[in-house]
C-alpha positions in Angstrom: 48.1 -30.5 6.0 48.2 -32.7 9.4 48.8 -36.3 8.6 46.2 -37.4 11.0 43.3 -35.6 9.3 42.3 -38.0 6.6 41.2 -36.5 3.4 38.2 -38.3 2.8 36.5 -38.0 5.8 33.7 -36.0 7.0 34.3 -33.7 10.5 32.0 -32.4 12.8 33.0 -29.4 15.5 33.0 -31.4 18.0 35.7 -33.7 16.8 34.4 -36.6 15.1 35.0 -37.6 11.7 32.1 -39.4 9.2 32.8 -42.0 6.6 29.8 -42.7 4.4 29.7 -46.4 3.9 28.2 -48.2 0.6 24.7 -49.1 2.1 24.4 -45.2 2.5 24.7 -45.5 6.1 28.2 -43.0 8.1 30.5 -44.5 10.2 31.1 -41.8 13.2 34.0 -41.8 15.4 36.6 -39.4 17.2 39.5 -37.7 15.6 43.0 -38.3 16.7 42.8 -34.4 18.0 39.8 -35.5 20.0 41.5 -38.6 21.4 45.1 -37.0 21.9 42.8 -34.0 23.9 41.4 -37.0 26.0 44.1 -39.2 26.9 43.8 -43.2 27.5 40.4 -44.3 26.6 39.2 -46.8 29.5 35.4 -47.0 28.8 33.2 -46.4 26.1 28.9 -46.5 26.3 27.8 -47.0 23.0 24.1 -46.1 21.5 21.8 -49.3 20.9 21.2 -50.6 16.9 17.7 -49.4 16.1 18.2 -46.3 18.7 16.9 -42.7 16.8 18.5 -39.3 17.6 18.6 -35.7 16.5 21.1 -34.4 15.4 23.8 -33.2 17.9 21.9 -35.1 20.6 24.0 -37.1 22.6 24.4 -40.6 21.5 27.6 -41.9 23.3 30.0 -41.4 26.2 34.1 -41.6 25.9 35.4 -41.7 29.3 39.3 -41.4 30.0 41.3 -41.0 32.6 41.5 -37.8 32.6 37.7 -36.6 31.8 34.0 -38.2 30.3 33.3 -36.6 26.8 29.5 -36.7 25.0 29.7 -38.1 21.5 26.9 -36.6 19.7 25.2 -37.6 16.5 26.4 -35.4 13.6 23.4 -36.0 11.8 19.7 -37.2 12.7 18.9 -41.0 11.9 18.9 -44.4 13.3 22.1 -46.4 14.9 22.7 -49.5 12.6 25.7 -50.7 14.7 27.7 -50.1 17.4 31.6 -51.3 17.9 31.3 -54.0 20.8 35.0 -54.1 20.3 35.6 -51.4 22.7 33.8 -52.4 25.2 36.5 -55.1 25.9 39.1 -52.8 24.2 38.3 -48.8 24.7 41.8 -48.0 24.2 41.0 -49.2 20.6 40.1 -45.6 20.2 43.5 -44.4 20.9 45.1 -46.5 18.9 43.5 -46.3 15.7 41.1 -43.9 15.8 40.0 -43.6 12.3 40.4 -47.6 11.7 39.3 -50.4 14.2 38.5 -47.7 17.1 35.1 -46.3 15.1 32.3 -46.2 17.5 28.9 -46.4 15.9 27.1 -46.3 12.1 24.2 -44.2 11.5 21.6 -44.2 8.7 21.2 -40.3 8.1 17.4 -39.4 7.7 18.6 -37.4 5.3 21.9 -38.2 3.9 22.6 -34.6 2.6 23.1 -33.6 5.8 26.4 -35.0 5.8 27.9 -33.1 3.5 26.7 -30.0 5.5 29.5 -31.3 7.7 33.8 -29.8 7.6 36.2 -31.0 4.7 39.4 -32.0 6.5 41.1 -28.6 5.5 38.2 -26.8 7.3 38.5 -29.0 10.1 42.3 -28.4 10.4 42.0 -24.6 10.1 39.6 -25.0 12.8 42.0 -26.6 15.0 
């Protein structure tokens, strides 16, 4: 099993990983995969708290230096935060990707969708 595919996370095909906080709500980020694919981080647009989407509509934008990737939301609901940390530190999201570099947390309209989502083996066999 690749060290950099926590165990107790959540993936989503488009590599982002889900972590389903206490209050109910998931904090969403990108994988290590995603970021390694993407290459130094230097800006990240992040969704507005109280913002709704659907699920897998585009809710945030990674841009490196070597391309701009969509973030979508994994599941429908509402944005309850959003790290301002990156926008004075993107490369946050290089760094630790499943730590300090998460990007936003979402309140699932229906939190069973999440677990519609990949275990980490299924994600790394998808790799």
């Amino acid at each position: 099993m690749d060290n950099n595919i926590p165990q107790h996370l959540k993936y989503a095909a488009n590599h982002q990983w889900l972590r389903r906080e206490d209050d109910g709500s998931l904090t969403v980020g990108i994988t290590f995969h995603a970021q390694e694919l993407l290459g130094d981080i230097v800006y990240v647009e992040l969704p507005e708290p109280g913002s709704r989407f659907a699920a897998n509509a585009q809710a945030a934008l990674v841009e490196s230096v070597k391309s701009a990737s969509d973030i979508y939301a994994p599941v429908a609901g509402e944005i309850t935060a959003a790290n301002d940390t990156l926008a004075s530190a993107p490369e946050t999201a290089n760094s630790d990707p499943y730590g300090a570099g998460w990007l936003f947390r979402i309140r699932p309209d229906h939190p069973a969708d999440a677990d519609t989502l990949m275990s980490a083996q299924e994600y790394a066999a998808s790799l």
